[in-house]
N, C-alpha and C positions, 0 to 999 in steps of 0.2 A: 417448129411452130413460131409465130411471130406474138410478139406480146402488145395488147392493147389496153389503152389507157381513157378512160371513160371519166366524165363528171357532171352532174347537174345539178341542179337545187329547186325546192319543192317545199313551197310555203316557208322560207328561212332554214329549210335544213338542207346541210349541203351533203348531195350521195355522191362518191366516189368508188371508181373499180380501176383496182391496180390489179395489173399484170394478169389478164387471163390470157386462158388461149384463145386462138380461133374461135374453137369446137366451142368454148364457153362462154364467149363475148355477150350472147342472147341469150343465156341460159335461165337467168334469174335475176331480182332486186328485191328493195327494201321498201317496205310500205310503210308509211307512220300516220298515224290518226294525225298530231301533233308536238314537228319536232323540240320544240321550246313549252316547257313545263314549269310551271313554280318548282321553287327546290324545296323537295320531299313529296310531292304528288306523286300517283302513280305513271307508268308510260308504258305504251303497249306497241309491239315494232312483229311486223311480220317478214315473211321470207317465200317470195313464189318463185318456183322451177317450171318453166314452159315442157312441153310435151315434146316442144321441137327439139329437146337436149337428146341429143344421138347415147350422149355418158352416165343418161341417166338410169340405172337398172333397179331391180324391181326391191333391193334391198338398201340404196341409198340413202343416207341420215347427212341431217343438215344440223349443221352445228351451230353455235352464238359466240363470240367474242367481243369480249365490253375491255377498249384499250387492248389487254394485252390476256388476260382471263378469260377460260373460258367460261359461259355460264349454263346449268343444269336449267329444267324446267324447261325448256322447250316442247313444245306440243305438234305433232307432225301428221298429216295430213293427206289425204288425196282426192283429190275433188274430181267433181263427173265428167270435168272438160280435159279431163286428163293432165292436168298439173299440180306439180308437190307443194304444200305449203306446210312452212313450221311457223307457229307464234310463240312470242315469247312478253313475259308482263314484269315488268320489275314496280314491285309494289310501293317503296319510298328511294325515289330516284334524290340520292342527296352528291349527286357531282352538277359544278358549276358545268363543266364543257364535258363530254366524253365523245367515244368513236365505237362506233356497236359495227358491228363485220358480222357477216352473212357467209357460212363456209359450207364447202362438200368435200368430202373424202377424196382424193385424187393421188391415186396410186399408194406411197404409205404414209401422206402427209395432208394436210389441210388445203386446200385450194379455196382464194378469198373469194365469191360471186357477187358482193355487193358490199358498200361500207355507208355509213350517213351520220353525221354527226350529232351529238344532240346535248342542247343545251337545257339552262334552270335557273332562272332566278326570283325577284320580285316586282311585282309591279313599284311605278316610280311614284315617292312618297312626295306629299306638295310641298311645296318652296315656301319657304316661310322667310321673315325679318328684312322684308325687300323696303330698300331705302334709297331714296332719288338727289343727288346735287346736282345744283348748277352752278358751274366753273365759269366765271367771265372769262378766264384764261384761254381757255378752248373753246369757247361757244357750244355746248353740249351738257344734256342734260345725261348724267352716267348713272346708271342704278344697280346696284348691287343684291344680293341674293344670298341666301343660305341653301344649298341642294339637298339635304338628307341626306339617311344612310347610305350604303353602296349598295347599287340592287345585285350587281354581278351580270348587268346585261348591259350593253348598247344604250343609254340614255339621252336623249337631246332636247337641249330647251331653248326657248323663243321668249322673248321679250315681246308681248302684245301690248298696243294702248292707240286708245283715238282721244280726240278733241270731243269737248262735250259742256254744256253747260250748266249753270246751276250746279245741282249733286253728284253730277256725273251720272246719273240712269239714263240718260240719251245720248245716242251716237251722235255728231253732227257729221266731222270729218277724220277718214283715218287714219294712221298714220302706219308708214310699212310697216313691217318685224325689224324686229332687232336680235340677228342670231350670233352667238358667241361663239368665240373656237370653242375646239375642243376642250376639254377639262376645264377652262374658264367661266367664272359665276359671276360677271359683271358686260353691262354693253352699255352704249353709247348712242342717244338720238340725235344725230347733229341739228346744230341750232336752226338751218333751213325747216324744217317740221315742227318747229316749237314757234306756240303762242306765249312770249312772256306773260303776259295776264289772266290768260286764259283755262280755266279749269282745261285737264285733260288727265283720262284715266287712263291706270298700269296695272299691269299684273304680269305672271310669268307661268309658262307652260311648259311640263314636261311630259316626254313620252319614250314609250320603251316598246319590246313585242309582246307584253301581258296586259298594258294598257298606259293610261294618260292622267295625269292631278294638274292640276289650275290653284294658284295660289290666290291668296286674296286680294282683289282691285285696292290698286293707293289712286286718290283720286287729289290731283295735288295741284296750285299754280307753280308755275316753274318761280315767277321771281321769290317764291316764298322758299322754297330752299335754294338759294341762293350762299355761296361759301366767300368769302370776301378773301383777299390778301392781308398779309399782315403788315401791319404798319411799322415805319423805320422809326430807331428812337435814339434821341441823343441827349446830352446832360446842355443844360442851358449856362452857358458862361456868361459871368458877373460882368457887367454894363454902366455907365452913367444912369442909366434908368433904372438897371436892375439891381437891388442889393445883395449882395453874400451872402450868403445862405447863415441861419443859422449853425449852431452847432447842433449834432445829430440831424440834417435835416439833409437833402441833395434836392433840385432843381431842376425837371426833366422838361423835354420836347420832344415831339412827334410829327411825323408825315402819315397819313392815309396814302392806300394807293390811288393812284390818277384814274383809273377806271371805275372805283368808283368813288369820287368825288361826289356825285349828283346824290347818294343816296346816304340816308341819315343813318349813323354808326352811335354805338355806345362799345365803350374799352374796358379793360383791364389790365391789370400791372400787378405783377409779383417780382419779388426781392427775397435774396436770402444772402449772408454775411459767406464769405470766402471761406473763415475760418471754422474751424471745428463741420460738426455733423451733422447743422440745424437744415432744418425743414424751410421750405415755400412758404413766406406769408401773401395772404391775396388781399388786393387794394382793387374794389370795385366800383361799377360805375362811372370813369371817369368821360367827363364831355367832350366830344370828339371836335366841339367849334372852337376850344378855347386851345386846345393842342398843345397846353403847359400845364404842367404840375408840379409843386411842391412837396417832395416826401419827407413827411417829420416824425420824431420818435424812433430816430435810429441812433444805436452808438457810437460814439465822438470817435472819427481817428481807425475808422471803422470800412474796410472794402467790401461793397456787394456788388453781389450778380442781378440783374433787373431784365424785365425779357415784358412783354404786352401783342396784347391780341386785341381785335374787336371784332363786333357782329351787327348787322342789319339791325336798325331798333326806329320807332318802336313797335317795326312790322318783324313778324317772322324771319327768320334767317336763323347763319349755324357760322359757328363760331371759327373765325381762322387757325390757323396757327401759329405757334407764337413765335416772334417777332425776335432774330437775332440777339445771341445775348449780348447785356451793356456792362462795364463795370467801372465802377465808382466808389470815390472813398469819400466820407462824411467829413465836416470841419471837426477842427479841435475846440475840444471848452478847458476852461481851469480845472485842474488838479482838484478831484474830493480824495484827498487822502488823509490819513494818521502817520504821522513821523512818530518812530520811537526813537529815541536819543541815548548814547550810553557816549559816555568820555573817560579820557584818563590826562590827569596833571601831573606835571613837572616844574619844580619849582628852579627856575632860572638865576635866580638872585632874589632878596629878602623882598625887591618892587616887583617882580615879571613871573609871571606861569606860563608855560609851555602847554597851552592842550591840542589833547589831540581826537575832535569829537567825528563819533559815527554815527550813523542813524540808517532806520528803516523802513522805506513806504508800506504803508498795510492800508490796502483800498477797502472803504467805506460802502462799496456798491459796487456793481459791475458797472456800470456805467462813472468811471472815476477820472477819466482822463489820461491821455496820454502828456507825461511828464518829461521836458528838455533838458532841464538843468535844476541847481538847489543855490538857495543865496541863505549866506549867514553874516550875521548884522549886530552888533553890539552895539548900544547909546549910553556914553554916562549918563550918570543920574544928573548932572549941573551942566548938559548940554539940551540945547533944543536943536529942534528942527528930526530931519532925517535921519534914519538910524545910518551911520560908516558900516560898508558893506565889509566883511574880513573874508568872506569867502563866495567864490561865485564859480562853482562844479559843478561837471556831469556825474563825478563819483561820489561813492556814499562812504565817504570821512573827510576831514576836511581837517589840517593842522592849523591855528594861530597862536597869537602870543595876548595876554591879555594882562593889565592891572591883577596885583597880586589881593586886591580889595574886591575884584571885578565880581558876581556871585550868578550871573545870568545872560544869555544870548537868547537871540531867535535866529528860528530855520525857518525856511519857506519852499516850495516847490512852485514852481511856474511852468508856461510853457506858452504860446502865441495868442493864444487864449486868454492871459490872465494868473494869478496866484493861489497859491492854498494858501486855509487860514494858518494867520503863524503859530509856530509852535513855541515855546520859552522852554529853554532848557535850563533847568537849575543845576548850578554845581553844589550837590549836597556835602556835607562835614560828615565824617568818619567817624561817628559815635553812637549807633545802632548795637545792639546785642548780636553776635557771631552766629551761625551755625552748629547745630549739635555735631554734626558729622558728615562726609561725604563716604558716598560709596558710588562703584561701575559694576556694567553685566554688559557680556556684550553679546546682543544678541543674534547679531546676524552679521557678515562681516562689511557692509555698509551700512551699521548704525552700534548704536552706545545708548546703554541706557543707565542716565547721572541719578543717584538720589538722593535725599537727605534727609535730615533730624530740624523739622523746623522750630524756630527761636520762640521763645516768649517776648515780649508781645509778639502776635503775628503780622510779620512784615505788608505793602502792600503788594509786590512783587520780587522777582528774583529776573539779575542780570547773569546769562550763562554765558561762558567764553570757553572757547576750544579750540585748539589748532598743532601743529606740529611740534613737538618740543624739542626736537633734535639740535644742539650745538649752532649748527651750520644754517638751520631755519629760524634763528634770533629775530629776524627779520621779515617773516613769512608773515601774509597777513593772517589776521585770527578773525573766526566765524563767530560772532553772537547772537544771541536773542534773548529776549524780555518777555518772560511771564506776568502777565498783568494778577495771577490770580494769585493771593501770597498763603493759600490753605493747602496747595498743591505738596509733595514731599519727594516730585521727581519727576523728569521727564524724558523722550526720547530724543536723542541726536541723530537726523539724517543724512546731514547737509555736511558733503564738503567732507565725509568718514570716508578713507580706504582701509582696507586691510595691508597688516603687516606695518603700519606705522602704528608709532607710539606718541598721542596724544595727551598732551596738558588742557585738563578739564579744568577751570573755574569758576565758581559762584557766587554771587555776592548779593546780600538781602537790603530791598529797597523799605524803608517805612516814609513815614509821608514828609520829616521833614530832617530825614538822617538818612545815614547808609552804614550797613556794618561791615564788618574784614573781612576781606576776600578768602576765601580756602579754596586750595585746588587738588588735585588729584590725579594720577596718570596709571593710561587702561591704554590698553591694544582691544581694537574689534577684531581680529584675527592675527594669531603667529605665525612665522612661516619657519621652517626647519631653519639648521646653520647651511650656509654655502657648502662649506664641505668637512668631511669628517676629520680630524686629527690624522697623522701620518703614522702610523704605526714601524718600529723600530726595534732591531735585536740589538740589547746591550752584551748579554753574555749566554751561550750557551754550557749544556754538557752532555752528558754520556745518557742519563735520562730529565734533564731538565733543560728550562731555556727560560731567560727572563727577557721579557717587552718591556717598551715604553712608548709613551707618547707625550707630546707637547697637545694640553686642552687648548683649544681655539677662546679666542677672546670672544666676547659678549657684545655679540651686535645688536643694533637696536631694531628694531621690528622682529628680531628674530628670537622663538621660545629659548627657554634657556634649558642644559641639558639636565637631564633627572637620573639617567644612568649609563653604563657601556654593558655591552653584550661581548664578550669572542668567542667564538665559534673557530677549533682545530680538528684536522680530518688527516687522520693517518693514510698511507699506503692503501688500508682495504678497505676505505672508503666507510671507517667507524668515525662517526660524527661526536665531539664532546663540546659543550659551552659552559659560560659562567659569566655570573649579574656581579657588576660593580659598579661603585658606589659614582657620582658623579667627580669626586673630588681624589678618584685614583691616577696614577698616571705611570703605573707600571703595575706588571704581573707575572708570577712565576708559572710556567706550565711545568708539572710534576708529575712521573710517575709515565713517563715517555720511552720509549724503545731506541737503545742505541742503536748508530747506524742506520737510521731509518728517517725519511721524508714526510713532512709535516704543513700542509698548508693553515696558514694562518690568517682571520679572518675579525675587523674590529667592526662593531656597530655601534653608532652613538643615537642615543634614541633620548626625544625633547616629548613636550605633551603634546607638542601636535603632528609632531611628522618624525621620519626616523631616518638615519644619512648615514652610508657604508663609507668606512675607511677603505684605505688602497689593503691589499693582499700582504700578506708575506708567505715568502715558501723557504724552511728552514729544514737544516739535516743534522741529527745528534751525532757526536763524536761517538767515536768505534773504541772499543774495547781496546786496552793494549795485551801486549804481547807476556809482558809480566805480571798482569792481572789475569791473566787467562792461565798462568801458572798456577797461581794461588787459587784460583779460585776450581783447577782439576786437583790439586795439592788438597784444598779441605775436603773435598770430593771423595779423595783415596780415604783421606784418613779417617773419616766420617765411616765411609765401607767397613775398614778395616778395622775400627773399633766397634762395630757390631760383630762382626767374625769372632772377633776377643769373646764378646761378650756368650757369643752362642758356644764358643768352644769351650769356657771356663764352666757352665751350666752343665757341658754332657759330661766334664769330667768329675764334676762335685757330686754327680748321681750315676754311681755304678748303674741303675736300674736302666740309665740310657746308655751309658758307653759301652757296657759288655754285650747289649745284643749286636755295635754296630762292628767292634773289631777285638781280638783279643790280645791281653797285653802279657806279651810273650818276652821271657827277656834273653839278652841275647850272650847264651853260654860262653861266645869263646873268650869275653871280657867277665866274667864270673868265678869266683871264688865258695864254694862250700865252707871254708876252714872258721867262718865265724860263727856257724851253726850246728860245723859237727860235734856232739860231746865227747869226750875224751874216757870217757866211762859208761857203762849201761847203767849205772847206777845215778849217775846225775838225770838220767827221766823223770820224767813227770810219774806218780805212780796213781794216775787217775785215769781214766780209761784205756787199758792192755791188749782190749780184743781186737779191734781192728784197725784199720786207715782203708779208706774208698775216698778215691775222688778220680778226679779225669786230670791228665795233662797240663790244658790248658792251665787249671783255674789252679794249681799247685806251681805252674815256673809262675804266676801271678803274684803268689803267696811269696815265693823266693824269690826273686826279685830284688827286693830291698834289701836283701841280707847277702848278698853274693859280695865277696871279694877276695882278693888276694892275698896271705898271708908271708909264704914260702912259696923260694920258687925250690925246687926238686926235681931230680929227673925220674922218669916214669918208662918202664921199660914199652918199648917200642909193642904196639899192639899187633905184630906181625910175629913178636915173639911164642912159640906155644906154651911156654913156659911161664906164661903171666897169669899169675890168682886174678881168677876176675871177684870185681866186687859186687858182694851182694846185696847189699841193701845201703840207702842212705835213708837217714833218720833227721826230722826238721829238731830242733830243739824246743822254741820257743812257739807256744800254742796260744791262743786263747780259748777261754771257756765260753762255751756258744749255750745254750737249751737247744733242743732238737725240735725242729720243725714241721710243719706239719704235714712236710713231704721226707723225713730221714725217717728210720726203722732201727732199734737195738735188737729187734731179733732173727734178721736176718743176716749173720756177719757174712754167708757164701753167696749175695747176690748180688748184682750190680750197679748196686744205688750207689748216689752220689756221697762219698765219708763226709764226716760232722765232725771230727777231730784231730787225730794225728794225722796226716799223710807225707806219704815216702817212695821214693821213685827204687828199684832194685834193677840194679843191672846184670847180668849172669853170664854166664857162659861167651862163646868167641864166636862174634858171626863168620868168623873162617872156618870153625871147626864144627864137624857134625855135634849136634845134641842126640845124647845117650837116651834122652827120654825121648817120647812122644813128641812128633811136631806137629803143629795143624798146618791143615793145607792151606796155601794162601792163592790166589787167582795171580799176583802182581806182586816182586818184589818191590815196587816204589810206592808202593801205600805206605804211611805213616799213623800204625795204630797207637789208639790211645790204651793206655794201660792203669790197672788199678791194686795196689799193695795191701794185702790183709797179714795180719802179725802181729805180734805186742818187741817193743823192744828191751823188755826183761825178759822173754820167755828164750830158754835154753834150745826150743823146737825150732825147726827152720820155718824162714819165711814164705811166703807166699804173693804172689802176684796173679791177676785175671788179667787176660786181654781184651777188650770190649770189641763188640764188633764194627764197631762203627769207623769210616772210612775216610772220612772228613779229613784234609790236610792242616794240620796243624798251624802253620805259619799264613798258610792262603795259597802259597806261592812267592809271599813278597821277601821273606827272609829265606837262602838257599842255606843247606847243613855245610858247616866249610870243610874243606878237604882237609883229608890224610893230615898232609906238610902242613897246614897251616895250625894245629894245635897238638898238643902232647896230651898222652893216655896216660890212663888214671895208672897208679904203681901199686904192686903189692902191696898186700899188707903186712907188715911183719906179725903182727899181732897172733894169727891165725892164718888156717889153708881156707878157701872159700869152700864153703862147699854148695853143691847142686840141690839145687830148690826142686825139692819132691812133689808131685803134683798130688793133687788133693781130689780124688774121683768123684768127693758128696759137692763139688763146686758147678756150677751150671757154666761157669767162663773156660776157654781155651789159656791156658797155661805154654807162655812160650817162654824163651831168655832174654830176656831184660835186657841184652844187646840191640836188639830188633830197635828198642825206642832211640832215636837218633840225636835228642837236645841233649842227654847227660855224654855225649861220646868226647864230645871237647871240652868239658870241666875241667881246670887245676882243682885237686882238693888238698886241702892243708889237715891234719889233724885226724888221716882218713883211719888212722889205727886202729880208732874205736869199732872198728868194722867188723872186726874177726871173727864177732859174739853172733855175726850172723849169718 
């Protein structure tokens, strides 16, 4: 299919059809009552389908698109001539421009059958503030215009106006349009169509598509708005004819322009001063035949800017503009000033003073004059005429030499203009009453504020002097001033203050026909830290100590002075310590340091106004020696090992601790009986007979301390069979105990632990069978303990229990020594041993008293006494 492209327009709206086909080219369009509508009215757009649409079937819908949206509300139709129509109303159409599109279904998509554009705005609002010049320049009358709001539509305006007489209500002749470009609100009647004298009226039209306003008729002669050129101006130079201007005054002239000369002008003139931030003064009226003027009441010495306009007078017209700027500066008048005066004498010799006087202008008014130079003049008293000029300056001091009688000068200031009046400077005598007191504050570091204690009587004023006091500024000039008011008791210094110097303040009290003693006083308006901090320095270290020092830095002038040190040491793990001293230290020990170990070191010296880091130091403690490290493991040991002492002496002074941890066993083969055996039955004790019980252990404990050697003797060999063995051995010496609350007197056959006598019995030959009973043992390397029941006066044999218990004797740590290494106990001659009869009412096993292994290697001395048992 081929695509065709349609467009026409229909009362301002424009219809457009892209791209149908063939088949739809005639299909349909857009109908519109009116396509430009105020914005927000309603608008109403229809949509017809011809019958001659081959595509149009009997369920076709015709759709709306506003831009790019589609829009509901459609209303569809069939009418009797066989064609579709849908309408559509949009009730407040508020789009400046839009594009409405007429669609039908066409396959699975929109197909566009018609488009029309439709606009909205307002009608156009009348022209207001229309104003008309005439430009000699150009020969045209140009009139300008205000358009109103935006309507949002196509607007065009015309400049209408005819010739007309009288009021303007009658046409006579008229004059074309005057149409503007575009966007522009100003046109131009060239001067061919103007009657300079002649009434002719204006007004301005506009028109849009909702309608047309007409502003209101100006009904004007053209020469009466008329705008003139501005006039050239220049200062009028002093002449034979002309005199000089006063002071404050300047002397101007003017050209008009040459076109119009012929017509009568009135001017104006404004001025305003170069300096500062003053305003336009205006100077009116001035006459445009005489073309000079004198401006007065300006001040002396003075540059302004001058600028002039004029207008058509005394007929209508409009004001030029103004007139290239002029600049000019005013004459000079004399000096109105006040000198204040301060001096200081030096007596030369008993005839000559040396002064050296200053002074200060203080203008009287704004208008005071501009000052060249200062003349000082002394007259004796017995001279006439002129005063001798002593000094003739542009600076303000002035040194001469004067009669040591001399008591007065004058100053004057002058300048091309003429002189201020003089001043008389009196050199007053130094016999006024002092000052109570001075004091400073400083309060900002460009300024000082002096104050004092003022005198009785109260002076008329006070002379303030200040300036550098440093050595090397001896010479520097000094800043003053004069308080005229003498109730005052202090003031501020601005002038000439920096910071970080150190000023010499002086003041000294004026009365009317003395002066009193000067007193001064020295302030800094701001300190500044020292340049740099003292050098920090190791004199000696040690092992945990180190001593610094430092050299304090001398006392410079502008600079605070210091009030303390800070240091600050940082060991290895980065543990920070510091400490405050005093300003007047210059060494310090650091104490309580780790030998062997790195130490950065760190000095601050801090003033009251600022604070300034010394350089660093990084220091290392000596290391331990070799022979300190002896001594100091050496008190180490011995430290240990007199607590050992101490714990070991404790277990041994309280049996109640030693015997549960080992028992003290002693050790037979170094042991002797013969100190305890008695030599008779009869030498016993004859206090308790019936028994002996105890254990082992707690019996070679007992024996112990009594064991030794007496005689040595030979002892038949215990292999022999023919050796008495012995039967009992008997302690001699006892003590007397009370019985406790764990012994028993009535049971002598049991196996409690004896409370008095005890006795070890040895019997029979572990070689040789025993005739009695033996008990059965599991193990012959047990070592039992054994317990002796008996009296050692009873004539009956003795007796022995074996306990059951299994416990080794020694632990293991003492072995029984062999055979070869001790001798067996010998006969007794006393007596044959005889065999220990067992006792059947005894609840213990009864064995021979060889079985027990510590008596086997005894020497006994004295053993004869045995026999009895």
């Amino acid at each position: 299919m081929v695509a065709g492209l349609g467009a026409w327009s229909l009362a301002g709206a424009v219809l457009t059809i892209l791209l149908l086909p063939r088949s739809l080219e005639e299909c349909g369009y857009i109908s519109l009552p009116a396509p430009i509508v105020r914005l927000g009215d309603p608008i109403t757009a229809s949509c017809i389908i011809n019958q001659n649409c081959t595509k149009l079937g009997p369920e076709s819908q015709i759709r709306w698109k506003l831009e790019t949206e589609l829009q509901p509300g459609g209303r569809q139709q069939h009418l009797p001539n066989g064609t579709l129509q849908s309408t559509i109303t949009f009730p407040h159409f508020n789009h400046s421009r839009a594009l409405l599109s007429c669609c039908l279904h066409w396959g699975n998509g929109l197909q566009i059958l018609d488009q029309a554009e439709l606009q909205a705005g307002y009608p156009p609002t009348t022209p207001h503030n229309l104003s008309c010049l005439l430009n000699l320049t150009t020969n045209s009358l140009m009139c300008q215009w205000e358009p109103g709001p935006n309507t949002h539509l196509s607007t065009h305006f015309t400049l209408k106006s005819f010739k007309s007489r009288g009021s303007c209500q009658t046409q006579e002749d008229s004059i074309p349009d005057c149409v503007p470009e575009d966007g522009q609100k100003h046109c131009s009647i060239p001067r061919k169509h103007l009657q300079l004298y002649q009434n002719m009226s204006i007004w301005v039209q506009a028109k849009n598509a909702l309608g047309t306003s007409t502003s209101s008729k100006l009904c004007l002669v053209p020469m009466d708005v008329v705008k003139l050129e501005p006039p050239t101006l220049w200062a009028l130079e002093p002449s034979p004819e002309v005199a000089p201007a006063q002071p404050g005054c300047l002397r101007l002239h003017w050209e008009t322009w040459k076109p119009s000369l012929h017509i009568e002008q009135k001017c104006e003139l404004r001025h305003q001063p170069q300096r500062g931030e003053s305003s336009w003064n205006l100077v009116g009226a001035l006459p445009s035949r005489s073309l000079q003027y004198e401006l007065c009441g300006l001040l002396p010495s003075t540059a302004y800017t001058l600028q002039m306009r004029c207008t058509r007078w005394p007929l209508p017209g409009h004001w030029s503009d103004w007139s290239p700027r002029l600049e000019l500066t005013t004459a000079q008048r004399a000096p109105n000033v006040r000198l204040d005066t301060w001096w200081r004498q030096r007596h030369l010799d008993p005839r000559t003073v040396d002064v050296q006087l200053f002074w200060k202008p203080m203008p009287l008014e704004e208008d005071s004059g501009q000052i060249q130079g200062y003349l000082v003049s002394w007259r004796p008293s017995d001279q006439a005429g002129a005063d001798p000029t002593l000094c003739n300056t542009t600076e303000l001091n002035c040194t001469f030499r004067l009669p040591s009688e001399a008591r007065e000068a004058v100053l004057m200031a002058y300048n091309t203009a003429g002189t201020s009046r003089p001043t008389p400077v009196v050199f007053l005598e130094c016999r006024g009453p002092p000052l109570g007191g001075l004091r400073t504050d400083a309060r900002d570091p460009h300024s000082l504020w002096v104050g004092w204690e003022p005198p009785s009587p109260q002076p008329r004023g006070y002379v303030i002097e200040w300036g550098l006091s440093a050595p090397s500024s001896s010479g520097s000039p000094v800043t003053w001033r004069m308080e005229h008011n003498g109730s005052i008791a202090g003031t501020l210094l601005q002038e000439n203050i920096r910071p970080f110097q150190l000023y010499k303040i002086t003041v000294t009290p004026l009365y009317q026909d003395a002066r009193g003693p000067s007193q001064h006083i020295y302030a800094y308006s701001q300190e500044k830290a020292p340049s740099h901090g003292p050098e920090l320095h190791l004199r000696h270290i040690g092992k945990t100590w180190a001593q610094l020092e430092w050299v304090p830095e001398a006392p410079e002038l502008g600079k605070s002075p210091l009030t303390h040190y800070t240091i600050f040491w940082t060991n290895a793990q980065d543990q920070s310590f510091s400490t405050v001293l005093n300003a007047s230290s210059h060494s310090f020990v650091l104490h309580g340091l780790e030998p062997a170990s790195l130490y950065h070191v760190h000095l601050m010296a801090v003033s009251r106004a600022w604070t300034t880091n010394s350089t660093s130091l990084t220091l290392m403690t000596l290391a331990l020696e070799e022979s300190e490290l002896h001594i100091l493991l050496g008190l180490f040991g011995l430290l240990v090992l007199f607590f050992c002492l101490c714990g070991a002496a404790q277990l041994c002074c309280r049996p109640s601790r030693k015997n549960p941890l080992w028992p003290s066993v002693p050790d037979p083969a170094h042991s002797s009986l013969g100190s305890w055996v008695p030599t008779t039955t009869a030498e016993l004790p004859q206090r308790r007979k019936g028994e002996w019980l105890g254990q082992t252990a707690e019996m070679t404990r007992a024996l112990t301390p009594h064991l030794y050697v007496q005689d040595t003797f030979q002892l038949p060999s215990l292999r022999d069979p023919g050796m008495p063995p012995i039967t009992k051995i008997t302690v001699l010496e006892e003590e007397e105990k009370k019985p406790g609350p764990w012994e028993s007197n009535d049971s002598p056959g049991t196996c409690s632990r004896p409370t008095l006598v005890q006795g070890y019995v040895l019997q029979g030959d572990p070689r040789v069978p025993a005739t009695q009973p033996q008990p059965q043992s599991g193990t012959s390397d047990q070592v039992l303990y054994v317990q002796v029941l008996g009296s050692p006066t009873s004539p009956g044999p003795g007796h022995y229990l074996r306990c059951d218990s299994t416990q080794p004797l020694l632990g293991g740590l003492t072995p029984s020594p062999k055979s070869y290494e001790n001798l067996w106990f010998q006969a007794s001659p006393l007596g044959t041993p005889e065999p220990l009869v067992p006792n059947p009412e005894d609840d213990c096993i009864f064995e021979p008293l060889l079985d027990f292994p510590l008596l086997q290697g005894l020497r006994v001395s004295g053993a004869e006494g045995l026999g009895d048992f």
